[in-house]
N, C-alpha and C positions, 0 to 999 in steps of 0.2 A: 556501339556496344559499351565503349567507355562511362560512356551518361547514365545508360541503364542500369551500370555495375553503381555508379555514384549515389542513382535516386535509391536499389535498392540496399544501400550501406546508410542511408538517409533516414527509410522508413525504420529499418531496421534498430537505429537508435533512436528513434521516435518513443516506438515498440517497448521497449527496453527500459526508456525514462519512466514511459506510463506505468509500466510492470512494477518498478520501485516504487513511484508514487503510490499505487494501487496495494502493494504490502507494505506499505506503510500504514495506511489510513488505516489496515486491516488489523494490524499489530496496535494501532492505538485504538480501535473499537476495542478489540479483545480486553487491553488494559482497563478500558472503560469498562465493560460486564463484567470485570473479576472486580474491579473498584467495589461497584453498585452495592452487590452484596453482602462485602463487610462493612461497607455503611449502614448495612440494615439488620446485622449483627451489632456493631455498637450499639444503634440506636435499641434494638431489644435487652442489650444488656446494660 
């Protein structure tokens, strides 16, 4: 039962890293599509 409790304390922060890494990449997309379109306002203006 020991072990069990260990692997699932294991996955568990697996889980959890990805979840960060995964809003991250999501919070710098976003940065990128708010970016894009004042690029494309400058350039019109």
């Amino acid at each position: 039962m020991k072990n069990a409790h260990c692997v699932t304390n294991w996955t568990l922060s697996i889980l959890l890293y990805l979840q960060v890494i995964g809003m991250n990449h999501y919070i710098f997309l976003l940065n990128e599509r708010i970016k894009l379109p004042n690029f494309g306002l400058i350039q019109y203006v």
